[in-house]
KEKE-3310 file (N, C-alpha, C; in steps of 0.2 Angstrom, whole numbers, plus 5000, padded with zeros to 4 digits):
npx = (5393:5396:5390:5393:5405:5405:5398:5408:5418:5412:5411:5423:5428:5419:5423:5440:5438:5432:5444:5453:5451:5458:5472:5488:5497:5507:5529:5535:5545:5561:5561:5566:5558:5547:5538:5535:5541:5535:5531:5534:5523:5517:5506:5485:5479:5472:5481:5485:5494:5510:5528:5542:5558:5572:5573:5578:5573:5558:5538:5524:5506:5490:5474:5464:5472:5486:5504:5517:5534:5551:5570:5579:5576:5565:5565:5562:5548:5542:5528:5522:5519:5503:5493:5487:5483:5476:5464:5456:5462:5463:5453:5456:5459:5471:5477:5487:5505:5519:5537:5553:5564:5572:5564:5556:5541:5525:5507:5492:5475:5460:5445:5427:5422:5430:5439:5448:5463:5480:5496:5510:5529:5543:5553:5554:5543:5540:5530:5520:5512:5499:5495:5487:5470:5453:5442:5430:5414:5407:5419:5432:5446:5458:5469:5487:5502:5519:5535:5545:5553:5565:5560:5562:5559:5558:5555:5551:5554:5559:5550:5538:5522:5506:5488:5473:5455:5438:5428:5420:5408:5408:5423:5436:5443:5457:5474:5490:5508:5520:5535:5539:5534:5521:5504:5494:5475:5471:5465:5466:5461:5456:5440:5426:5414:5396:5394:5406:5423:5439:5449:5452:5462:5474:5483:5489:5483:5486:5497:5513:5523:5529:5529:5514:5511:5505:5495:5476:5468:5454:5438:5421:5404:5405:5415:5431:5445:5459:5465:5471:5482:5481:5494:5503:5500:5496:5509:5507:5497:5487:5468:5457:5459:5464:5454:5454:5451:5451:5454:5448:5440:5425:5409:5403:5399:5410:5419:5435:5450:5465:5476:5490:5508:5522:5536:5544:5541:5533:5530:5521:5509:5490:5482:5466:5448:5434:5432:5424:5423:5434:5441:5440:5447:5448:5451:5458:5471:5480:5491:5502:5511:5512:5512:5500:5490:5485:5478:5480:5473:5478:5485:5486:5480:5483:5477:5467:5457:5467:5474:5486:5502:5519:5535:5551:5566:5578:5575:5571:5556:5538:5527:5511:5498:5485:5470:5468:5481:5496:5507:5518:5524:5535:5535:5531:5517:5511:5507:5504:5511:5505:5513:5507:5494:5493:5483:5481:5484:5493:5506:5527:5540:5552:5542:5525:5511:5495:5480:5474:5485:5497:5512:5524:5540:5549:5556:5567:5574:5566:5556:5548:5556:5556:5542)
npy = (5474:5460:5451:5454:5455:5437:5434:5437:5429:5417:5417:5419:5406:5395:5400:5395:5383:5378:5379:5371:5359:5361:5356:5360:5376:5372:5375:5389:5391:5401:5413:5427:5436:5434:5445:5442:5428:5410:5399:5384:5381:5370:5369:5370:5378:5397:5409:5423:5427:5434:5435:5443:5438:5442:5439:5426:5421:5417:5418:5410:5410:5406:5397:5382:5379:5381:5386:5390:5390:5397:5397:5398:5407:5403:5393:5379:5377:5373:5365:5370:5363:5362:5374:5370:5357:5346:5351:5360:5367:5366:5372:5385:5402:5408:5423:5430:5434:5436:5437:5435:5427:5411:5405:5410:5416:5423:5419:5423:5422:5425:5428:5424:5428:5418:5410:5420:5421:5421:5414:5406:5403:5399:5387:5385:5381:5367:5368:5375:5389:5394:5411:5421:5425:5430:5435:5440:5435:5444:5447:5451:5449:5459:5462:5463:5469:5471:5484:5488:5496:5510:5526:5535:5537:5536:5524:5509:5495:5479:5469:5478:5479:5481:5475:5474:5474:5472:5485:5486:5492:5505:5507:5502:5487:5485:5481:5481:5477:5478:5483:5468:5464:5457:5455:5471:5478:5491:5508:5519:5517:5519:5528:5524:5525:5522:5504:5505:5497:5488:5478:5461:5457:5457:5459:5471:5483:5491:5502:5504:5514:5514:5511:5509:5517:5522:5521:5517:5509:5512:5506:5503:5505:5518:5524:5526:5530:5536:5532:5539:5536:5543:5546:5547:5557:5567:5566:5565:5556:5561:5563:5560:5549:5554:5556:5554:5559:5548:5547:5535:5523:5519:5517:5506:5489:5482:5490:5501:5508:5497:5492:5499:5509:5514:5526:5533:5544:5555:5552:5542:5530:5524:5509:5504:5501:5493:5479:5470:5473:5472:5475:5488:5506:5518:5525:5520:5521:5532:5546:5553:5565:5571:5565:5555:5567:5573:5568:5564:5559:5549:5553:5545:5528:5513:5498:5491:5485:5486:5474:5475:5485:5490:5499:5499:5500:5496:5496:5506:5511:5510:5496:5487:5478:5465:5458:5456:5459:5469:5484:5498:5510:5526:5539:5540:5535:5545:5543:5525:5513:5497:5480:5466:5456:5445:5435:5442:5441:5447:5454:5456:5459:5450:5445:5437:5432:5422:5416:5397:5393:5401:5408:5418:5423:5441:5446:5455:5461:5459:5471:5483:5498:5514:5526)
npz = (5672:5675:5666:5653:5653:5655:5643:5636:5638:5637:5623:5618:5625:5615:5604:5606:5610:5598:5590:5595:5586:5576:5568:5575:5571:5558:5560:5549:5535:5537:5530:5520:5517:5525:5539:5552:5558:5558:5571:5580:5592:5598:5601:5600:5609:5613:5612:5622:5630:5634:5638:5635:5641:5638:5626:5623:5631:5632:5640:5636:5637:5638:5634:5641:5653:5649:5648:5640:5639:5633:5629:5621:5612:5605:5596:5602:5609:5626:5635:5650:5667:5670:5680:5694:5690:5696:5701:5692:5685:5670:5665:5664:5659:5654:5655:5654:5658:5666:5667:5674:5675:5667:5676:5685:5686:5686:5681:5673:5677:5669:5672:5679:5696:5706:5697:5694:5694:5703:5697:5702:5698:5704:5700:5685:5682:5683:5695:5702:5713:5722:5721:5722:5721:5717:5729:5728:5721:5711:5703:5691:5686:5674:5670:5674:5678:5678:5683:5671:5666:5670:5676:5685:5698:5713:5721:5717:5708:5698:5704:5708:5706:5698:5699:5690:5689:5684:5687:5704:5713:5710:5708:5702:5703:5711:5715:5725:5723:5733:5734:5732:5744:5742:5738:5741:5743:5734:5740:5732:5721:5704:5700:5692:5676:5674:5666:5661:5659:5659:5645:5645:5637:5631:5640:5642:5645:5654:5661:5670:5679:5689:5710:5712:5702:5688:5672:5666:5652:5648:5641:5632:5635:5641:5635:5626:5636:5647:5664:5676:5689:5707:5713:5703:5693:5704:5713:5728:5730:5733:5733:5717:5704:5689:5676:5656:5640:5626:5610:5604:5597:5603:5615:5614:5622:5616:5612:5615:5623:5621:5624:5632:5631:5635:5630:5638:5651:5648:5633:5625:5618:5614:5610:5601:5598:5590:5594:5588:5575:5565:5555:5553:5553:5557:5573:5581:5586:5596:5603:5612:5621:5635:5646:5646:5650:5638:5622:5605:5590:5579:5563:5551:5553:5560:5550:5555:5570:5584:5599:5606:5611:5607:5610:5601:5607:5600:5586:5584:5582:5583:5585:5583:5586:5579:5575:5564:5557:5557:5562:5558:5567:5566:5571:5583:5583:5575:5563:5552:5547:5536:5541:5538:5537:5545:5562:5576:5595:5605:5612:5615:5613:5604:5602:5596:5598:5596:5593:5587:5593:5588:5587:5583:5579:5577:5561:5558:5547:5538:5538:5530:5521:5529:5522)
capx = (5398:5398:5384:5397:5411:5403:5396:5413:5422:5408:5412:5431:5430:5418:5431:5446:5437:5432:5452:5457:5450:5462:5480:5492:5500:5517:5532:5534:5553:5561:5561:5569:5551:5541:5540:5534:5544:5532:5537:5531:5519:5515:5499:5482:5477:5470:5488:5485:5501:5518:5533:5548:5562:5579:5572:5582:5570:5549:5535:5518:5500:5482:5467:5463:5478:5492:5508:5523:5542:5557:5574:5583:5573:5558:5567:5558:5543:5541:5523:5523:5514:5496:5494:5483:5481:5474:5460:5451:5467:5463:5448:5457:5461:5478:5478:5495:5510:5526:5543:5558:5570:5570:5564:5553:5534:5518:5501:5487:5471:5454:5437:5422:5425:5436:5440:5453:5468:5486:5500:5519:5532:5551:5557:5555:5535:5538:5527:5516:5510:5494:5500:5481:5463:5448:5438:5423:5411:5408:5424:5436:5450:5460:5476:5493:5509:5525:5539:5549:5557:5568:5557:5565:5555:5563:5551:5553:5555:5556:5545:5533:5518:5499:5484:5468:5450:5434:5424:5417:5405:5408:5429:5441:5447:5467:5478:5497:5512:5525:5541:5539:5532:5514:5498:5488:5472:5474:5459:5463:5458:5451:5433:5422:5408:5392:5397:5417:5428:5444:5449:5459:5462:5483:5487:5492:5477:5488:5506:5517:5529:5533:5525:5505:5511:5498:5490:5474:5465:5445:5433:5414:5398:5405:5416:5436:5447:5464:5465:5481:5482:5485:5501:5508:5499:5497:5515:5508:5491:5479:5463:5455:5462:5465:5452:5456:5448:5456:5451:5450:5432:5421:5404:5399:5403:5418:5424:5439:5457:5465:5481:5496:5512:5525:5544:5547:5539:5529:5529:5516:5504:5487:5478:5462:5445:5428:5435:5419:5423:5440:5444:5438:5454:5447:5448:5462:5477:5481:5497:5502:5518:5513:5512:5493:5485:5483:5478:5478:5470:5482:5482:5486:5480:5484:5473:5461:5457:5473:5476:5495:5506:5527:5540:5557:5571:5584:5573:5569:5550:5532:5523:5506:5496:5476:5465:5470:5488:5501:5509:5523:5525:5543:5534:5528:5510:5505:5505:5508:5513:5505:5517:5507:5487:5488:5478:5487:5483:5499:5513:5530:5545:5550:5538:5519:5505:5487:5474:5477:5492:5501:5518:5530:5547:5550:5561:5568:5575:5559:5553:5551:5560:5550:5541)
capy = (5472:5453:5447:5455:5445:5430:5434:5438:5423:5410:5418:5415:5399:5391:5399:5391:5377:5375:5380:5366:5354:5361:5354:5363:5378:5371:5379:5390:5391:5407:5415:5433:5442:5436:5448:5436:5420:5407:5393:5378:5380:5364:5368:5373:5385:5400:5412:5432:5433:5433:5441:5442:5441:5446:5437:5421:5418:5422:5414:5413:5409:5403:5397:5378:5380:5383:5390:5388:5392:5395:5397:5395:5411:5400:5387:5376:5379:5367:5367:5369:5359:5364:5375:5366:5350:5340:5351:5366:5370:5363:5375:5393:5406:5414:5429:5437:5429:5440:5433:5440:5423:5403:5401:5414:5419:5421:5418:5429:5420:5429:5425:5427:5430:5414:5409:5426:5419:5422:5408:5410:5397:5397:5383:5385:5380:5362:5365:5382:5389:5400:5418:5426:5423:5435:5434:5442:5432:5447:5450:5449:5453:5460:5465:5462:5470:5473:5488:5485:5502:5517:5531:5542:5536:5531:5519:5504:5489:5475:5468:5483:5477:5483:5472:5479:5470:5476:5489:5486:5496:5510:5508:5497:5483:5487:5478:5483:5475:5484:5482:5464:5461:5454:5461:5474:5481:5502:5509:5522:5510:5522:5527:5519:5526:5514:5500:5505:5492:5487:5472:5458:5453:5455:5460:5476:5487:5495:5504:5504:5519:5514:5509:5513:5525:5517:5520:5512:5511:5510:5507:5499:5511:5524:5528:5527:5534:5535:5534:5540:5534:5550:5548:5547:5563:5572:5567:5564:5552:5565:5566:5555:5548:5560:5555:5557:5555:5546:5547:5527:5520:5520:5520:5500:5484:5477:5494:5505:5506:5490:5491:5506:5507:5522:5524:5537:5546:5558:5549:5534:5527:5519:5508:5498:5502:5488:5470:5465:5477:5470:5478:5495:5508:5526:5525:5513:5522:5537:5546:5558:5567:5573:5558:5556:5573:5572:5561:5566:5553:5544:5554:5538:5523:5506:5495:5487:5485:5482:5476:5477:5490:5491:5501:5494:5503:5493:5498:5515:5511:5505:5489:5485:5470:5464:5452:5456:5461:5471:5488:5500:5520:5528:5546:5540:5536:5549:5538:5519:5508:5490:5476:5459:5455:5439:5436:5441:5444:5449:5456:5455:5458:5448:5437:5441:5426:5423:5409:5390:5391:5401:5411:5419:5429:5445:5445:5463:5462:5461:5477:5487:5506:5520:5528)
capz = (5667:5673:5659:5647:5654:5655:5637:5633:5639:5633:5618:5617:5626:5611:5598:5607:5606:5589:5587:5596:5583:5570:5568:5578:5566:5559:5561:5544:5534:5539:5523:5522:5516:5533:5545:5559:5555:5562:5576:5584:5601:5600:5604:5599:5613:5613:5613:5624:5638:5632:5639:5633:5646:5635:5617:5623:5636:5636:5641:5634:5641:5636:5636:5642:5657:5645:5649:5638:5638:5627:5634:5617:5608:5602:5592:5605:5616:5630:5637:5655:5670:5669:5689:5696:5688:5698:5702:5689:5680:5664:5662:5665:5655:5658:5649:5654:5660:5668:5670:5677:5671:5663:5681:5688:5681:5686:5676:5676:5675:5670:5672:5684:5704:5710:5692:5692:5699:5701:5699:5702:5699:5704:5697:5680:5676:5685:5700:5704:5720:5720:5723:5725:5720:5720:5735:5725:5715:5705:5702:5686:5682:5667:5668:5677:5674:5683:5682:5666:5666:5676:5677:5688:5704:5718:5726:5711:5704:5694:5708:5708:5702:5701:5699:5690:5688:5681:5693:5708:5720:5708:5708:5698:5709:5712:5720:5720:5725:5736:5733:5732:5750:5745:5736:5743:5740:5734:5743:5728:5715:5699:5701:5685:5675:5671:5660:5661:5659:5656:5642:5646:5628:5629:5645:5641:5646:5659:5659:5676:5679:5699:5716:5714:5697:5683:5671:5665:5646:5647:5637:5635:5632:5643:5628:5626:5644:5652:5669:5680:5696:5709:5714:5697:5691:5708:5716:5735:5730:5737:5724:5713:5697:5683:5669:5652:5634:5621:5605:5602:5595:5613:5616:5614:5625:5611:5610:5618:5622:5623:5628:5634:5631:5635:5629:5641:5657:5642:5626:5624:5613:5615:5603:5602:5592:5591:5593:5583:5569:5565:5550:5553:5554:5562:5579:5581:5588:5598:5605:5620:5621:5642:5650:5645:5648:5631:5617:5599:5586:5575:5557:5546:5560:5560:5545:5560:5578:5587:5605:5608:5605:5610:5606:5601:5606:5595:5580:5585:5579:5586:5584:5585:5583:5579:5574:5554:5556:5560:5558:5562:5567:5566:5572:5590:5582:5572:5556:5552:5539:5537:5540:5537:5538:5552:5567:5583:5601:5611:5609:5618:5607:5598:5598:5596:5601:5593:5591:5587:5596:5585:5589:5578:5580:5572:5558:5556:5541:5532:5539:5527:5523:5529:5517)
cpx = (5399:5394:5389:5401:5409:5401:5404:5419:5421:5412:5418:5431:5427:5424:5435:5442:5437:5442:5455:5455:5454:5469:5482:5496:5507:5521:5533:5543:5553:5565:5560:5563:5546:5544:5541:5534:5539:5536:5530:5528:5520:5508:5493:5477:5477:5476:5485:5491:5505:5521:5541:5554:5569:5577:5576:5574:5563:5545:5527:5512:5494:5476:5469:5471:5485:5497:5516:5530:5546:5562:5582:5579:5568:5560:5564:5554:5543:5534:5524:5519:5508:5494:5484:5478:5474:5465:5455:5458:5469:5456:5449:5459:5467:5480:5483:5498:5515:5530:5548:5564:5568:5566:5556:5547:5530:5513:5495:5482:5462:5448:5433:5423:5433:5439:5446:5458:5476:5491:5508:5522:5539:5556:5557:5549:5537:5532:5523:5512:5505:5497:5492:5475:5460:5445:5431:5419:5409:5413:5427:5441:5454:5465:5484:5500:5512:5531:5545:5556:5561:5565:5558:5563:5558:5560:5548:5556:5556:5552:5540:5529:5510:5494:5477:5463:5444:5432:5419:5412:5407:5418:5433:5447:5455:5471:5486:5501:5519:5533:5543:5537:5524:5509:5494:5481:5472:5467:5458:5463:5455:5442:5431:5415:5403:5395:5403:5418:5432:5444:5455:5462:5471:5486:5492:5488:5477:5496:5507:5524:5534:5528:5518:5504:5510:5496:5485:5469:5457:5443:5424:5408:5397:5412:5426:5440:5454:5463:5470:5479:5486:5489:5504:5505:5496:5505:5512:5502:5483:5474:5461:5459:5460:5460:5453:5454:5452:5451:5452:5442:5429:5411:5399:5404:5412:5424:5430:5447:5459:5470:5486:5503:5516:5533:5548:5542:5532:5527:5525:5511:5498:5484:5471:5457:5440:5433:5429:5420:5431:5444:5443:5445:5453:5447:5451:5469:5477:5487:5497:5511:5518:5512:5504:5488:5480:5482:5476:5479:5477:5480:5481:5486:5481:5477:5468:5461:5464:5474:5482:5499:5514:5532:5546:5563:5577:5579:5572:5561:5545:5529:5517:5501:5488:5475:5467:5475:5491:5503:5514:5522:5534:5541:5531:5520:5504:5505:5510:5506:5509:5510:5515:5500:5486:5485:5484:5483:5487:5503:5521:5539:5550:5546:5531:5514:5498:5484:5476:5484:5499:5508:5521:5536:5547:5557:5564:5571:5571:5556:5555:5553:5552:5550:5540)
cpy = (5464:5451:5448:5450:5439:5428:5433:5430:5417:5411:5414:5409:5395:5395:5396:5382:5373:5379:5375:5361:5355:5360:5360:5367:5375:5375:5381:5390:5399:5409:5422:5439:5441:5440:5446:5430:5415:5399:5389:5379:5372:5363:5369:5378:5391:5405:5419:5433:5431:5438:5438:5444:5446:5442:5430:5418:5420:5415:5417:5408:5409:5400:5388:5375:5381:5390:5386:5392:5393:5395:5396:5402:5408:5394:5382:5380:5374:5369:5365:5361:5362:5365:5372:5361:5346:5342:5353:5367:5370:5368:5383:5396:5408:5417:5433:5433:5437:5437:5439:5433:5417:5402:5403:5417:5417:5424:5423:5423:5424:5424:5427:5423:5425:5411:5414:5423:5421:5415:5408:5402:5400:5393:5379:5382:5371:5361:5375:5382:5396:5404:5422:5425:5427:5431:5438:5440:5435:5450:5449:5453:5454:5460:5466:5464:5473:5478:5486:5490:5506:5523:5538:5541:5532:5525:5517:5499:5484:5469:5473:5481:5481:5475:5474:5474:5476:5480:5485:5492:5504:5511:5504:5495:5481:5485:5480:5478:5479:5482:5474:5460:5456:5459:5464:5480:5489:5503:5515:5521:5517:5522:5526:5523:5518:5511:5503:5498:5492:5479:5470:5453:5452:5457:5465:5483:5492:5496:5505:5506:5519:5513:5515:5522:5521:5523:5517:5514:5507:5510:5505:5508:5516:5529:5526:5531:5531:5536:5534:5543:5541:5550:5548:5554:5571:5573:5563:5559:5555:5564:5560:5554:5551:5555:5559:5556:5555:5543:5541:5528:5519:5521:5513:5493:5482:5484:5497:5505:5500:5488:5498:5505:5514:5520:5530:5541:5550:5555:5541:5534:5521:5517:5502:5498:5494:5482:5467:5470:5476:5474:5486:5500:5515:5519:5521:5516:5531:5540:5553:5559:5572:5569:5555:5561:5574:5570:5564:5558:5551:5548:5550:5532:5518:5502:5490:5487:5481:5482:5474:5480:5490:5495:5499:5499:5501:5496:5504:5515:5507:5499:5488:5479:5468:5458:5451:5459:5465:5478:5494:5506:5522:5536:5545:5538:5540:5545:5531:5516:5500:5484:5470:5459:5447:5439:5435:5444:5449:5451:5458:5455:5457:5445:5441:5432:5426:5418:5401:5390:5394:5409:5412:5425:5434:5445:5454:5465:5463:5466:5481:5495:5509:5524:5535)
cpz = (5668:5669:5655:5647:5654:5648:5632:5632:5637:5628:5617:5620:5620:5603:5600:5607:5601:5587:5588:5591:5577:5572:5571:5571:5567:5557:5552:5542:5534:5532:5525:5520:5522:5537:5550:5556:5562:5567:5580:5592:5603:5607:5600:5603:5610:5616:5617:5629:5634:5633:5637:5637:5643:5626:5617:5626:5636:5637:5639:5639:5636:5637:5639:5647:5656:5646:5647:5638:5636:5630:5627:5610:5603:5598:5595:5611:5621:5634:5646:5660:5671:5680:5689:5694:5690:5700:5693:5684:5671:5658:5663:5661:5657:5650:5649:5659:5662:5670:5669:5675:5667:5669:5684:5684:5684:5681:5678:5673:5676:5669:5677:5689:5705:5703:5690:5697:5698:5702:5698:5705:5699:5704:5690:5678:5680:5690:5700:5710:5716:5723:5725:5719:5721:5721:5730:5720:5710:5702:5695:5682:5676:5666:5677:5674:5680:5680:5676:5664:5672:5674:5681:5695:5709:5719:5716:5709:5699:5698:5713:5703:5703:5695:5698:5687:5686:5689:5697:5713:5716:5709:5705:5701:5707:5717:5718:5725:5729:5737:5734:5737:5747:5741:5742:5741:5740:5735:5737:5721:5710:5702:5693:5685:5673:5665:5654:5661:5656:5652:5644:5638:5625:5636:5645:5642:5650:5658:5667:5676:5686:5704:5713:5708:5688:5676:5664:5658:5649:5643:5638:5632:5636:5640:5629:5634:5643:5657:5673:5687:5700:5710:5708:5696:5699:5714:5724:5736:5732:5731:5722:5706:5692:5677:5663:5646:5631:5614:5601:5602:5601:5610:5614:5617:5622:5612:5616:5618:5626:5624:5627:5631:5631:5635:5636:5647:5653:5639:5626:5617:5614:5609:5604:5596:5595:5589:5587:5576:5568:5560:5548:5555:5558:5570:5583:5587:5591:5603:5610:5620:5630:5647:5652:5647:5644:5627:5610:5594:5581:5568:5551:5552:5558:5554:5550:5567:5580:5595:5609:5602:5609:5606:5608:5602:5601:5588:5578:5582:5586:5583:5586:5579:5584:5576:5565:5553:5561:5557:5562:5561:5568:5569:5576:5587:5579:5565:5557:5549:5542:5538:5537:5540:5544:5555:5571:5589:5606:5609:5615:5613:5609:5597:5598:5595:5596:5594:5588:5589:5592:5588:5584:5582:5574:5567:5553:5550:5535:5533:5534:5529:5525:5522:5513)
residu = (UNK:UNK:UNK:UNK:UNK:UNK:UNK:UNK:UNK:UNK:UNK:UNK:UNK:UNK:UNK:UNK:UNK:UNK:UNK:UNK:UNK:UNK:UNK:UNK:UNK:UNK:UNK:UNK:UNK:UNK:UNK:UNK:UNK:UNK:UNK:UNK:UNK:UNK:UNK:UNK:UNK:UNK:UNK:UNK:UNK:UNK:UNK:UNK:UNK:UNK:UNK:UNK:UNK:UNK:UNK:UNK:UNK:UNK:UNK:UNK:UNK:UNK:UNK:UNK:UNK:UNK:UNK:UNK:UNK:UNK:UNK:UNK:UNK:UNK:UNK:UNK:UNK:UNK:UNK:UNK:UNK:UNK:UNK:UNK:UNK:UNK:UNK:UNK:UNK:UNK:UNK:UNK:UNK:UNK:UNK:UNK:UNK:UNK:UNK:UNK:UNK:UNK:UNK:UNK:UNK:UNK:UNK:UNK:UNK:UNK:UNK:UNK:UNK:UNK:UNK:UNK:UNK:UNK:UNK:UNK:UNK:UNK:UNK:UNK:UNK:UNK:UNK:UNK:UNK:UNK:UNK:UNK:UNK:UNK:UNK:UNK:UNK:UNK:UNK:UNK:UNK:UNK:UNK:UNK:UNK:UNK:UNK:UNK:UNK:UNK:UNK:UNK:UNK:UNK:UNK:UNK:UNK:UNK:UNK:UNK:UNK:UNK:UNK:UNK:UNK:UNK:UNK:UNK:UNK:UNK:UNK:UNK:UNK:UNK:UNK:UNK:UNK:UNK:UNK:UNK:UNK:UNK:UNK:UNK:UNK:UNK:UNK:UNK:UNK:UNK:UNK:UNK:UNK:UNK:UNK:UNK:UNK:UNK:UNK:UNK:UNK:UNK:UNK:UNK:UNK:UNK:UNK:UNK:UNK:UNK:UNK:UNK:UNK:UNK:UNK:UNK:UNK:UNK:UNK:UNK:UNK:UNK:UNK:UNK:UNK:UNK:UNK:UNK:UNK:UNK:UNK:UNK:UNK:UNK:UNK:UNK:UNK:UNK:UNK:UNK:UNK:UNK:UNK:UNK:UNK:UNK:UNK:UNK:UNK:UNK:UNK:UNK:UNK:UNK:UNK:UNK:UNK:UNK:UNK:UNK:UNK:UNK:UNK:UNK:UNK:UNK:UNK:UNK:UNK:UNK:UNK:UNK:UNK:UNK:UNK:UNK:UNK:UNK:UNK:UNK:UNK:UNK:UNK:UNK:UNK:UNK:UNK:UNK:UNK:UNK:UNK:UNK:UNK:UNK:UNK:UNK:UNK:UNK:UNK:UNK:UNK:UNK:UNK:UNK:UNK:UNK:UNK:UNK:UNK:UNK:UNK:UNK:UNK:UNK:UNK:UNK:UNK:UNK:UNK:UNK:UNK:UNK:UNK:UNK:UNK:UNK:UNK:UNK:UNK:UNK:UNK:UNK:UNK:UNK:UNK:UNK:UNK:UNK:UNK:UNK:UNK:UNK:UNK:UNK:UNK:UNK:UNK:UNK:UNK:UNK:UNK:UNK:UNK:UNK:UNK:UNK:UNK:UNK:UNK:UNK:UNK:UNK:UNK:UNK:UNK:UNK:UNK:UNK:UNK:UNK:UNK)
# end
């Protein structure tokens, strides 16, 4: 799977390239029919991390060592200090960002072996300390996420974190965080079929319910998958991780699911489908009411391949987001309305990330009624 990645990243790195030669998106007027009122980055990076601390405060991330901040709900972006300047820092991908205030975020950076890095700053993006590195040249990882919920689980945080990178030696290199002490690597890391892998395309490719309680969307030419880490689906860790098929487009490198999202301990939704086939709509979305046992396909799905999905408690609806728009479920994912054809990578709400640098806030008011 590294030729893929490497294939994959050239890729995106000459896109963002040829992106940065185009004017930075300007900010749009917030006119009461956009859904996503657009906003100033003040970049033209290549947009996939964004998290959204409380909608006052998020922080997004990019290609060419890009890491930006609000602190004022995006009315201003301020572009951080680029982590590690002075050496390599200007050539990294940070494909996922997680922050806990204005002050407090680490960066996820992907790429092949020492090129996958972690960066954490606690003083608000002035200065950053590397937080951890893969030690393996064929390593690469994808996906970073930390406990955002109360699940019912004693042993948990909002400094419980898991760390998940493509497969290794036949396992998918997992690292967790343990109540805050430090990463360590989970000896019971998912096992991987040939040419598995996870996508790091929004940083959302995995869900975290509490300490080492996961779980992770695959895809690649070994076809669409959930996989749930044993202690979440056996209770005491014994066993191998619970695979599971998900009725998401599978069965070629681009393809799979491409990122999680769960409102409840049961109730989730995954969505992805071919990144090269962008406008294609089977195969796109699928939903689970037993805390992924199960997966039933989407009867009306998303209008293209989408790789972030969240649901909004204050709206009582889902969100998901792709390469040619946007669109909403009111019925956990079993059908969904179009909202808006843009190009977008991340999603973090309010706000939702893409390509040339571009960033918007959700304007709920344009939403329209259910149908």
């Amino acid at each position: 799977m590294q030729v893929l990645r490497l294939t994959l990243l050239l890729a995106a790195s000459a896109m963002a390239s040829a992106q940065s030669q185009l004017p930075a998106s300007p900010p749009a007027p917030p006119q009461a029919q956009q859904v996503w009122q657009m906003q100033d980055s003040g970049t033209t990076a290549g947009l996939r991390g964004i998290d959204s601390v409380d909608g006052t405060v998020a922080w997004a991330s990019g290609t060419g060592g890009t890491v930006l901040r609000t602190i004022d709900g995006g009315a201003h972006w301020l572009k951080c200090a680029v982590p590690d300047a002075n050496k390599d820092g200007a050539t990294l991908d940070f494909r996922g960002v997680q922050a806990w205030d204005a002050k407090t975020a680490i960066v996820l950076a992907s790429g092949p072996g020492e090129k996958s890095r972690l960066y954490k700053t606690t003083d608000g993006c002035n200065t950053w300390k590397l937080n951890n590195h893969n030690e393996d040249k064929d390593g690469f990882w994808d996906v970073l996420r930390f406990q955002r919920g109360d699940f019912g689980f004693a042993i948990g945080d909002r400094n419980t974190g898991v760390l998940i990178g493509d497969p290794l030696k036949g396992r998918f290199e997992t690292e967790v965080m343990l109540l805050g002490h430090g990463w360590f690597i989970d000896d019971a890391g998912c096992e991987s079929r040939e040419d598995e892998a996870a996508f790091a395309a929004s940083n959302s490719s995995a869900f975290i319910f509490g300490s080492r309680r996961y779980i992770l969307g695959t895809g690649g030419k070994a076809g669409a998958s959930a996989l749930i880490s044993a202690l979440l689906y056996m209770g005491d860790g014994s066993g191998p991780c619970l695979r599971v098929a998900v009725p998401i487009a599978g069965g070629t490198d681009s393809s799979g699911v491409f990122s999680l999202f769960f409102k409840s301990l049961k109730t989730g939704l995954a969505v992805g489908g071919d990144y090269l086939k962008p406008n294609e709509s089977m195969g796109t979305a699928a939903w689970t009411q037993d805390g992924g046992r199960k997966w039933r396909a989407a009867k009306s799905p998303p209008h293209g391949f989408r790789s972030s999905v969240q649901w909004s408690e204050a709206l009582e609806l889902w969100i998901t987001v792709g390469t040619n728009g946007s669109d909403i479920s009111r019925d956990d994912g079993k059908t969904w309305q179009p909202l808006d054809d843009g190009n977008w990578n991340a999603l973090s709400l309010p706000f939702v990330v893409g390509p040339n640098g571009r960033i918007a806030r959700l304007n709920a008011a344009a939403i329209p009624p259910a149908r």
